[in-house]
C-alpha positions as CSV (number, residue, x, y, z in Angstrom):
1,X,60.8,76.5,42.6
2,X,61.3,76.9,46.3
3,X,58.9,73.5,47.0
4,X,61.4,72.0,44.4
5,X,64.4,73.3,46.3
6,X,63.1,72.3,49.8
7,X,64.0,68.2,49.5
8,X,67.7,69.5,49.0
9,X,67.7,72.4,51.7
10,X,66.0,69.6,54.3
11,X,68.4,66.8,53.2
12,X,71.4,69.1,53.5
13,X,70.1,70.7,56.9
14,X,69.6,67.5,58.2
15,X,72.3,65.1,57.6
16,X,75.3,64.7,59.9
17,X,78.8,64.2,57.6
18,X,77.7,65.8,54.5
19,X,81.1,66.6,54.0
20,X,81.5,63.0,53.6
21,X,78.8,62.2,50.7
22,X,80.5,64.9,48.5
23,X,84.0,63.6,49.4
24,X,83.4,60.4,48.3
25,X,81.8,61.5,44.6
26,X,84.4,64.3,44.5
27,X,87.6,62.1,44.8
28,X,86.3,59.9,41.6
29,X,85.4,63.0,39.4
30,X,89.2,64.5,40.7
31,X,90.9,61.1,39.5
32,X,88.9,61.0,35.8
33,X,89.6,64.9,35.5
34,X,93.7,64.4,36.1
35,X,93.4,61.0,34.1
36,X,91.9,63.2,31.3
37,X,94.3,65.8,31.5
38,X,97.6,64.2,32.3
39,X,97.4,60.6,30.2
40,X,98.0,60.4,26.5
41,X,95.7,58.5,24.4
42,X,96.4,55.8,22.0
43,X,98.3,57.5,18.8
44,X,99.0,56.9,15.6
45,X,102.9,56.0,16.0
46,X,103.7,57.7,12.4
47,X,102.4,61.2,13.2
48,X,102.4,60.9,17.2
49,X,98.9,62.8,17.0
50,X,96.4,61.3,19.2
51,X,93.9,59.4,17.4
52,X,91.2,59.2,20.6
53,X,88.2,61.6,18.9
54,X,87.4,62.7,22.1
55,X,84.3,64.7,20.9
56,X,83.1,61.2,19.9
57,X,83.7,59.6,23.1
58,X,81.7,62.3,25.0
59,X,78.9,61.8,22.6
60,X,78.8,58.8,23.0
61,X,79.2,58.8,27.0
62,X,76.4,61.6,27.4
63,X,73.9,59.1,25.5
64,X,75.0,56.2,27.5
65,X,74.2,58.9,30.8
66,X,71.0,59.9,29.5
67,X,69.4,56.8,29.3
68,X,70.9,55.2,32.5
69,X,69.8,58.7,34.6
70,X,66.4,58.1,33.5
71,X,65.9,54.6,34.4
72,X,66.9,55.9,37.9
73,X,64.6,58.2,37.9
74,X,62.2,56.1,37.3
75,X,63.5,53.8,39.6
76,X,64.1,56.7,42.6
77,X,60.2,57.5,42.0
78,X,59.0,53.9,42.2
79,X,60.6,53.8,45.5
80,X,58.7,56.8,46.6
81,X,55.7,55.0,45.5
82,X,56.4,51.9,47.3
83,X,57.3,53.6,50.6
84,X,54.2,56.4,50.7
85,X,51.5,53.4,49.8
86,X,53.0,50.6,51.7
87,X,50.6,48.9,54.5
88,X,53.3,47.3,56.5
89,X,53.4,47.6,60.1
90,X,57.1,48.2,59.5
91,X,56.3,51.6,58.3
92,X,54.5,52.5,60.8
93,X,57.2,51.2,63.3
94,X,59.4,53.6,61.4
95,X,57.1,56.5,61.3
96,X,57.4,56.1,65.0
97,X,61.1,55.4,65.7
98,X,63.1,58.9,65.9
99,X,66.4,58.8,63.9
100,X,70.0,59.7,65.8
101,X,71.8,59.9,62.4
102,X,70.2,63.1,61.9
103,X,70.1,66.7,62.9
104,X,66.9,68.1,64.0
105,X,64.8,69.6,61.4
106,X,62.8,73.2,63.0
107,X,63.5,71.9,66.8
108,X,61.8,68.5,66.3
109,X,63.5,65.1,65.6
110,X,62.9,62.8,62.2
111,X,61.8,59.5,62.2
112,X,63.2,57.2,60.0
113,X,60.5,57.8,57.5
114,X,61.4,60.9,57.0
115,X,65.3,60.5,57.2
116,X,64.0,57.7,54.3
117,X,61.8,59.7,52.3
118,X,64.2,62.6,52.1
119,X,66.8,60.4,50.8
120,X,64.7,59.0,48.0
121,X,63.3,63.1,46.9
122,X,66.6,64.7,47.3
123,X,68.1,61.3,45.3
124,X,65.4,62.0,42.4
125,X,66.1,65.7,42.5
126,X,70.0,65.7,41.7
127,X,68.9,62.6,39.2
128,X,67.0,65.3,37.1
129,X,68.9,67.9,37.7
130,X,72.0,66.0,35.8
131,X,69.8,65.0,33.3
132,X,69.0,68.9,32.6
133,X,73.0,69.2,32.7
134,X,73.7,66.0,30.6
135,X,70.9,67.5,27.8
136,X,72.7,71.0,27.9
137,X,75.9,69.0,27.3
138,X,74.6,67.6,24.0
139,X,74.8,71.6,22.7
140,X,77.6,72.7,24.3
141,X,79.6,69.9,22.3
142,X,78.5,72.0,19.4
143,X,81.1,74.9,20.4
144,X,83.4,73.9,23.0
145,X,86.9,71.9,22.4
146,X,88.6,68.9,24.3
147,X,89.6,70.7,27.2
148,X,86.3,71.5,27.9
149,X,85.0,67.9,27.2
150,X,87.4,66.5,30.4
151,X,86.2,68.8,32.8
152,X,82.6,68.0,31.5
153,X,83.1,64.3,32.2
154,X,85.1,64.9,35.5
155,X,81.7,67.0,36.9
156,X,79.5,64.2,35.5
157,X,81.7,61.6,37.0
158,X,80.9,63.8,40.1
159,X,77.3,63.4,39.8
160,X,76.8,59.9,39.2
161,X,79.4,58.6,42.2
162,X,76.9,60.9,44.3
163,X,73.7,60.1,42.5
164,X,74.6,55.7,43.3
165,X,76.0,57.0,46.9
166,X,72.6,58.0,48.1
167,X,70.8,55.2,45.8
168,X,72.3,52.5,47.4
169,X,72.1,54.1,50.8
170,X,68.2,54.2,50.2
171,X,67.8,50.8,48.8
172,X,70.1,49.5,51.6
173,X,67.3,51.4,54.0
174,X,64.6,50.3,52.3
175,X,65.5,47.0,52.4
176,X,66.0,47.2,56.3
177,X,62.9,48.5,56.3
178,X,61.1,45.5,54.7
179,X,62.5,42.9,56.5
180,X,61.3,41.0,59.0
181,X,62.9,40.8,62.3
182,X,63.5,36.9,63.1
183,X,62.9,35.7,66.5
């Protein structure tokens, strides 16, 4: 568990602005949890009850998020591959180029490959861990109500706004990584 663990402790250690990553999922999952709370769904207009099975929407919307967190998975991992196997000299010019958009890790500076790499592991390890939460969802819809249900989908609104935060900041690193300087 603890060499599980260590690709989030390094990333978290590491990284300048944490604060920021977490603000930017949080502020999503805060506007889908008072949006939940706050706005009436459609209803029928003879009764006035709300006619939105909401049990039936988060069914449906943990599915949806099971499938789509494993294809990212996959995905995360395939970039792993890619980047430990490469044979591009623009590896090993990242290997060698120290990183300033991180804090020293034990004393001694990362290079971009590892600012890269870390990225990528920590990125796969909150991708499983919400796909352990999204699979304990499916029983806790067995005995828990509607309130319940919003605050659900506000956390997993939380996790997937930070899950494509880091993505795209690894694919956008990636990419710089691969390309050729011109002239």
């Amino acid at each position: 568990m603890q060499l599980i663990l260590a690709a989030a402790r390094d990333y978290y250690s590491t990284r300048k602005k944490i604060w920021l990553k977490i603000l930017v999922a949080t502020i999503p999952a805060i506007i889908v949890g008072l949006c939940l709370m706050f706005i009436s769904f459609k209803s029928n207009a003879t009764t006035g009850k709300v006619i939105v099975d909401l049990g039936g929407l988060f069914k449906d919307f943990i599915n949806v998020q099971i499938g789509a967190i494993a294809i990212l998975v996959s995905f995360s991992v395939a970039m792993i591959t890619i980047l430990v196997s490469a044979d591009n000299p623009n590896i090993e010019k990242l290997k060698e180029t120290l990183s300033t958009e991180c804090k020293p890790r034990n004393g001694e500076a990362l290079n971009l490959f590892q600012v890269l790499l870390s990225n990528i592991t920590y990125n796969v390890l909150i991708e499983v861990l919400y796909l352990v939460f999204l699979i304990i969802c499916i029983f806790l819809q067995l005995y828990v109500g509607n309130n319940i249900y919003k605050w659900l989908m506000s956390i997993s609104m939380f996790f997937i706004v930070h899950i494509l935060h880091i993505l795209l900041e690894s694919v956008g690193q990636m990419y710089l990584t691969f390309w050729k300087k011109i002239g």
